[in-house]
LOVO-472726 format. One line per field, with one value per residue: x, z, y of N, C-alpha, C, O in turn. Coordinates in Angstrom, 2 decimals. Layout:
<pts>
n_x: X  ... .
n_z: Z  ... .
n_y: Y  ... .
ca_x: X  ... .
ca_z: Z  ... .
ca_y: Y  ... .
c_x: X  ... .
c_z: Z  ... .
c_y: Y  ... .
o_x: X  ... .
o_z: Z  ... .
o_y: Y  ... .
</pts>
This chain:
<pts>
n_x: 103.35  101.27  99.73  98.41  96.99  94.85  93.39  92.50  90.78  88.85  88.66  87.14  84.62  83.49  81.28  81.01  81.30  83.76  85.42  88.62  91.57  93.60  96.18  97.56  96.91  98.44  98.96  96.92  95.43  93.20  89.76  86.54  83.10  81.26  77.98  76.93  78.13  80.43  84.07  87.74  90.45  93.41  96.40  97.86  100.55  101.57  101.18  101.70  104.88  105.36  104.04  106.38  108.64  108.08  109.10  108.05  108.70  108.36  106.32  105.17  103.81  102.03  100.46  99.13  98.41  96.19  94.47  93.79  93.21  92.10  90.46  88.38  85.02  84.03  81.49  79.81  81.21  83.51  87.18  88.55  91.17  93.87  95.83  98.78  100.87  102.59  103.14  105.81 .
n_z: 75.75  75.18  76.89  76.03  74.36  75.44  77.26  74.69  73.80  75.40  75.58  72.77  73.28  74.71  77.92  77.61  79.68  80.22  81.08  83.29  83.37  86.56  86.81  84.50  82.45  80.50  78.90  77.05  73.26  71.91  71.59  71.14  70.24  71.34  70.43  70.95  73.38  75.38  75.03  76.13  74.65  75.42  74.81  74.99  75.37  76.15  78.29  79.61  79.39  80.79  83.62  83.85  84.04  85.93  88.16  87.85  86.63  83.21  82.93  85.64  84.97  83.25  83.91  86.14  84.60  83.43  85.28  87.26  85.98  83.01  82.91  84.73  85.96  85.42  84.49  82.21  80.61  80.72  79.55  76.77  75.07  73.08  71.61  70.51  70.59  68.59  66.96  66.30 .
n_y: 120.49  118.44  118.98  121.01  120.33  118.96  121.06  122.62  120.68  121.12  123.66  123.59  122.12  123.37  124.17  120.62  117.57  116.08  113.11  112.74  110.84  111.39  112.30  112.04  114.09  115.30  112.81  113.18  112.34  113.23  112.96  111.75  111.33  109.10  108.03  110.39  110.78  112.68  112.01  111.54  110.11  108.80  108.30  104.76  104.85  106.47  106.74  104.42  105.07  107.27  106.10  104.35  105.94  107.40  105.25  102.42  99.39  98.23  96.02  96.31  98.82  98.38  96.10  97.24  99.56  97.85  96.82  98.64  100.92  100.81  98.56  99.42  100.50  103.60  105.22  106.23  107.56  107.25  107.33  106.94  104.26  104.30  102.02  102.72  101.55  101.24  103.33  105.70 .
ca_x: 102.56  99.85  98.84  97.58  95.61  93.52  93.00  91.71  89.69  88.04  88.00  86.73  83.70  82.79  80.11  80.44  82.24  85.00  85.94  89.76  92.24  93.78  97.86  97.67  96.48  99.81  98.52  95.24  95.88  91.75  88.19  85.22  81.51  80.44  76.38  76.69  78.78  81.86  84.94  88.77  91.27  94.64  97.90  98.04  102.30  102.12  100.50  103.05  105.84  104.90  104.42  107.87  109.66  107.80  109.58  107.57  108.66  106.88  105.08  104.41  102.96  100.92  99.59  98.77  97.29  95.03  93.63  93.59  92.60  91.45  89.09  87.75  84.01  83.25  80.21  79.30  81.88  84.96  88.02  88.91  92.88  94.21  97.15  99.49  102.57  103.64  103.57  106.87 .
ca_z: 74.55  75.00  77.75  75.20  73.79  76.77  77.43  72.99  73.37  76.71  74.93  71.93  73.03  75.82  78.38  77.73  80.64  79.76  82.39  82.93  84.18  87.17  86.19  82.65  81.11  79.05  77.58  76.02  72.42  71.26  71.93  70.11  70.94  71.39  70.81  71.95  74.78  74.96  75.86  76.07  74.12  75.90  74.12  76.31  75.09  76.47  79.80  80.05  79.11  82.32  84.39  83.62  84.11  87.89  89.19  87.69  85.98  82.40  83.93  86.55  84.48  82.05  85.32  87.29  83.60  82.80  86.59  87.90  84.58  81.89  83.20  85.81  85.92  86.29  83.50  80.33  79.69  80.50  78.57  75.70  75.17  72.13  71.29  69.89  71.03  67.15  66.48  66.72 .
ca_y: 120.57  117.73  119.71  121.96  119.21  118.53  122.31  123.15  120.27  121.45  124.84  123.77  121.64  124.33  123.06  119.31  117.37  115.10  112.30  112.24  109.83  111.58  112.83  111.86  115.36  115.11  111.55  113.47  112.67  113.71  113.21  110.93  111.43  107.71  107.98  111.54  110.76  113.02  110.47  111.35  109.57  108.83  107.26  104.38  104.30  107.83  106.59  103.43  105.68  108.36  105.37  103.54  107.21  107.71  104.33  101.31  98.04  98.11  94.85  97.00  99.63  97.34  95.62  98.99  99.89  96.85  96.45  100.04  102.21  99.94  98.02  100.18  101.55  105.15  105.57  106.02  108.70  106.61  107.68  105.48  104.18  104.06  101.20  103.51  101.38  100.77  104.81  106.40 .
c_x: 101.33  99.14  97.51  96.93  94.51  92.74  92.22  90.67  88.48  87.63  87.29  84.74  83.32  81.36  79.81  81.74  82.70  85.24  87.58  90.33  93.43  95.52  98.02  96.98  97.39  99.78  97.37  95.87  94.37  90.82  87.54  84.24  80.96  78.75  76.29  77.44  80.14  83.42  86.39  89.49  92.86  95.69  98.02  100.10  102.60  102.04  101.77  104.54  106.08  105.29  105.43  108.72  109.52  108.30  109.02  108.73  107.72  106.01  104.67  102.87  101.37  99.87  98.23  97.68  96.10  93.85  92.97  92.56  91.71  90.17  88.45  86.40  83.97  82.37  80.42  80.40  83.71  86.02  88.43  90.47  93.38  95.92  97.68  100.64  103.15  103.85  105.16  106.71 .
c_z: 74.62  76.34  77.23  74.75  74.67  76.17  75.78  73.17  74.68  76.45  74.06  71.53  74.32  76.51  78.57  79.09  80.39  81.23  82.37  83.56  85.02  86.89  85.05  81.56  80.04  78.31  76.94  74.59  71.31  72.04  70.79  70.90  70.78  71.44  71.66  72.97  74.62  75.89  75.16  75.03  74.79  75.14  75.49  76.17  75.85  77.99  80.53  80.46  81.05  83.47  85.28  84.26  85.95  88.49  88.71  86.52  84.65  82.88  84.64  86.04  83.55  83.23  85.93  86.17  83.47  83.73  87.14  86.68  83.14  81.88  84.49  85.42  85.91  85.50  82.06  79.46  80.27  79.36  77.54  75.58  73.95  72.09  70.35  69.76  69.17  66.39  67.41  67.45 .
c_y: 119.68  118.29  120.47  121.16  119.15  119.86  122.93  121.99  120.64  122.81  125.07  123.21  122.73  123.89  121.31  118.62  116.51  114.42  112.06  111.73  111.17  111.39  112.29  112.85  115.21  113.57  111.75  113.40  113.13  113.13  112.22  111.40  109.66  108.14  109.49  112.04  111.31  112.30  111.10  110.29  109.59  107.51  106.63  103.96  105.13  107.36  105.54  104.09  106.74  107.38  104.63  104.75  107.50  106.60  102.61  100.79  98.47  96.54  95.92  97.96  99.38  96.46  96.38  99.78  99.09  96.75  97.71  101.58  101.40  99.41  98.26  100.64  102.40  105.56  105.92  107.09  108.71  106.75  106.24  105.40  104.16  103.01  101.89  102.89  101.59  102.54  105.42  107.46 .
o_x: 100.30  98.02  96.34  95.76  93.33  91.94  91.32  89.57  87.30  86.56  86.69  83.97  82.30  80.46  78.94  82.82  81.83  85.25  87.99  89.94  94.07  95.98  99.22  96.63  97.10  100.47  96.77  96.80  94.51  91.09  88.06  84.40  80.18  78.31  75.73  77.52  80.98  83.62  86.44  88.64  93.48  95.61  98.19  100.71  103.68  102.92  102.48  105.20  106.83  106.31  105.51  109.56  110.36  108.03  109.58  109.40  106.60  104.79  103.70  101.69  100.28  98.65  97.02  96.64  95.01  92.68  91.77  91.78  90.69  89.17  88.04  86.46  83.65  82.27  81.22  80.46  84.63  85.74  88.52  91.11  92.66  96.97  97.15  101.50  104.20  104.60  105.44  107.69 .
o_z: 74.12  76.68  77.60  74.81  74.39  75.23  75.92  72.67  74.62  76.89  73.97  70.60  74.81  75.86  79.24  79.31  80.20  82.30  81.53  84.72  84.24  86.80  84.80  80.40  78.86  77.34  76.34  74.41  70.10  73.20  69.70  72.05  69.89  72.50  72.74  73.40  73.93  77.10  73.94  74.58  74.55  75.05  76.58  76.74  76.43  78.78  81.52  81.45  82.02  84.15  86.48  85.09  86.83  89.68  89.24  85.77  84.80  83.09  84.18  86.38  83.35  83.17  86.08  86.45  83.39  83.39  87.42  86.73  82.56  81.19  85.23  84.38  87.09  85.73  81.15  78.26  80.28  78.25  77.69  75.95  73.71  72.57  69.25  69.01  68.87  65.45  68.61  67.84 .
o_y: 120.14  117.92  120.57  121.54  119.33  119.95  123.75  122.25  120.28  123.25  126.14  123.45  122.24  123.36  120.76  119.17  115.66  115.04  111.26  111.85  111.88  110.25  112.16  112.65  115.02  113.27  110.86  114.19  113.31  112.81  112.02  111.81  109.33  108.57  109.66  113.19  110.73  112.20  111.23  109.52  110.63  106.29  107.17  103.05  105.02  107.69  105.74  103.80  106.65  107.49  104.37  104.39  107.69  106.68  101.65  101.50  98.95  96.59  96.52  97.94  99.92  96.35  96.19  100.36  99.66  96.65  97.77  102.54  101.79  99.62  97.36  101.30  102.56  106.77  105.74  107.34  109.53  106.28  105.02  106.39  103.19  103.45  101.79  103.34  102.16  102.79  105.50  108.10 .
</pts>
C-alpha cells in the first residue's frame, strides 16, 4: 500500500522529478514543494522499522540513518524525514 503512495504522487505531479532514497519507496508518506522545489517525505519510523527487520540493531539503524541518509548531500531536492516515531 505505501507503494501506492510513491507511485499517485509521481502520477499526480506528472513531469516533476522527485529525488528518492534508494529501497524505501514503501516509506513515501507525501511530498512538499520547498520554494518550488518538489521534495519527498519519508516516515523516518517507517525507514528504522525496514532497517531493524533486514538484520540491523536499532543503534544500528539510527546510526546507518543519521550518517548515511540524513545528513547526506545530493541537492536541492533532497527528501525530507519526518519524526513520526510517536504516531501509532
Amino acid at each position: 500500500m505505501a507503494k501506492d503512495t510513491l507511485k499517485k504522487i509521481v502520477d499526480l505531479f506528472d513531469g516533476e522529478v522527485f529525488l528518492k532514497c534508494d529501497g524505501f519507496d514503501d516509506c513515501v508518506i507525501g511530498c512538499c514543494f520547498d520554494k518550488d522545489v518538489p521534495r519527498l517525505m519519508y516516515s523516518k519510523k517507517k525507514m528504522m522499522a525496514k532497517m531493524v527487520k533486514q538484520g540491523m540493531t536499532k543503534e544500528q539503524a539510527i546510526e546507518y540513518f543519521v550518517f548515511n541518509i540524513e545528513d547526506g548531500y545530493v541537492g536541492e531536492k533532497k527528501p525530507l524525514f519526518c519524526e513520526d516515531e510517536f504516531i501509532d
